[in-house]
C-alpha positions in Angstrom: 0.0 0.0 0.0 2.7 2.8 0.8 4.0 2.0 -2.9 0.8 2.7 -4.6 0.8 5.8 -2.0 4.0 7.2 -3.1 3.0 6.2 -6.8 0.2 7.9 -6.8 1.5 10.6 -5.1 4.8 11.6 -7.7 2.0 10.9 -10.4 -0.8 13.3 -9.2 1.7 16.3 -8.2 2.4 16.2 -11.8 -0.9 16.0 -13.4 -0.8 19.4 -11.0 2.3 20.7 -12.4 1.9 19.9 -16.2 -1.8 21.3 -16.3 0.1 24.4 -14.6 2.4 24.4 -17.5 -0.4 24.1 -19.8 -2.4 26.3 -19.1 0.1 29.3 -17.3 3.6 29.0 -17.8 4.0 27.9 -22.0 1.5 30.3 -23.2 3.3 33.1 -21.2 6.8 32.1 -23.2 4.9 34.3 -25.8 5.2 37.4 -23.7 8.7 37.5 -22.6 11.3 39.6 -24.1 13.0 38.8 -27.1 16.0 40.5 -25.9 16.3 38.1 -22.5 14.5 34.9 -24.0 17.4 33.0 -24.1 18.5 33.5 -20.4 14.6 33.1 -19.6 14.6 29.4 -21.6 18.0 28.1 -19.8 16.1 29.1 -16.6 12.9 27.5 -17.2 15.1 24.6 -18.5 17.2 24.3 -14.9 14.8 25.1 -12.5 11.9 22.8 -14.0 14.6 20.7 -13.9 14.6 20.0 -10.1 10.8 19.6 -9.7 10.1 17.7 -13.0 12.6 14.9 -12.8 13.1 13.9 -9.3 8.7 13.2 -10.1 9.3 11.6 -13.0 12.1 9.0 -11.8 10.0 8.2 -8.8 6.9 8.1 -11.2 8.7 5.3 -13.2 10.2 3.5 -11.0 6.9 2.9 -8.3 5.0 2.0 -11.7 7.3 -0.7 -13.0 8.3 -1.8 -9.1 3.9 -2.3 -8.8 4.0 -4.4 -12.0 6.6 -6.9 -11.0 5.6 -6.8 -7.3 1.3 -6.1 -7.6 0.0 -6.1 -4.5 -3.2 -8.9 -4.5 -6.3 -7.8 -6.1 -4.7 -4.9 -8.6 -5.5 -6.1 -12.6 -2.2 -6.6 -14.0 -3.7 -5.3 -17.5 -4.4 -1.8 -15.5 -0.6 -1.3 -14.3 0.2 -2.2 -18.0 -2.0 0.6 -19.1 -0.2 2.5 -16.6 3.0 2.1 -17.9 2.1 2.5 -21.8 0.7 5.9 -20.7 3.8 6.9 -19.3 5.7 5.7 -22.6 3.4 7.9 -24.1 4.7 10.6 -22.2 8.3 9.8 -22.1 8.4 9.8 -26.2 6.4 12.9 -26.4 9.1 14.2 -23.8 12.1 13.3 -25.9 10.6 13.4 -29.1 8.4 17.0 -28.7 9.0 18.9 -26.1 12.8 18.7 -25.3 13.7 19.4 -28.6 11.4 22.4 -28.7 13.3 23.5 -26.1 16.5 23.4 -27.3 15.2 25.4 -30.5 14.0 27.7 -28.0 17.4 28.3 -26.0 18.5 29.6 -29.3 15.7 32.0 -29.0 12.8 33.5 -29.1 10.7 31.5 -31.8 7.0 31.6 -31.9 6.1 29.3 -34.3 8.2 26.8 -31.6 6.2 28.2 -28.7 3.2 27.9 -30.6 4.2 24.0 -31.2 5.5 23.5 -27.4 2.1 24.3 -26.4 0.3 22.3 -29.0 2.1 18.7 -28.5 2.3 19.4 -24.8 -1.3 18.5 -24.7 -0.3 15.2 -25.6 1.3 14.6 -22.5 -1.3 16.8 -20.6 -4.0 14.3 -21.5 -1.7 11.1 -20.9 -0.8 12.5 -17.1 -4.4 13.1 -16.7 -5.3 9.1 -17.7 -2.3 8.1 -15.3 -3.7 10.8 -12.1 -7.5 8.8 -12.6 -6.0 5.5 -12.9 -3.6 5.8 -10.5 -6.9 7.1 -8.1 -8.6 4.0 -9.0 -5.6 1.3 -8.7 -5.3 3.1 -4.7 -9.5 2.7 -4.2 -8.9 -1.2 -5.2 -6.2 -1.4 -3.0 -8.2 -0.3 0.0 -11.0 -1.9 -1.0 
């Protein structure tokens, strides 16, 4: 049970924090300055950096640790789901948005912006499946 707690609980702070970056802080890359946007994308870069990751690597590592150890009663086929919605994510993540990213450390680009925020929802949606399912996998464990 504390696994599927800590699980659950990397997975739902980031559902918080990537609707956050949804909604808030990738539309606003279209308002900062042109002179400063490539300090402002290093820094976004680094400092997302220490809250994104650490969530991610526990994230990954509670999801494949449930599916080798499931604790009685989970359905196997769920905690697959679980883990093909996070591969989902992790492509998007090195295929889309990192990328992206490194265009925009080169500068301010708004047609880059404009696709950051686009395939981001990819991942929005994906984090969203995993924050419900990880909800349900905990209620079947207490149950």
């Amino acid at each position: 049970m504390v696994l599927l707690l800590i699980h659950a609980g990397a997975t739902l702070a980031i559902v918080g924090l990537i609707w956050f970056v949804q909604i808030v802080h990738y539309p606003l890359f279209e308002l900062a300055s042109k002179s400063r946007f490539e300090l402002f994308a290093a820094q976004h870069q680094r400092r997302t950096s220490y809250v994104v990751v650490p969530l991610m690597m526990t994230e990954a590592a509670t999801a494949l640790t449930l599916l080798v150890a499931s604790p009685p009663g989970l359905e196997r086929a769920l905690l697959w789901l679980g883990l093909l919605l996070l591969a989902v994510i992790w492509l998007s993540t090195g295929l889309f948005q990192v990328p992206l990213h490194r265009r925009l450390a080169n500068g301010r680009d708004a047609a880059a912006i404009r696709r950051l925020v686009t395939s981001n929802w990819l991942r929005t949606v994906a984090w969203t499946a995993r924050g419900a399912l990880a909800l349900f996998l905990l209620a079947e464990a207490w149950r």
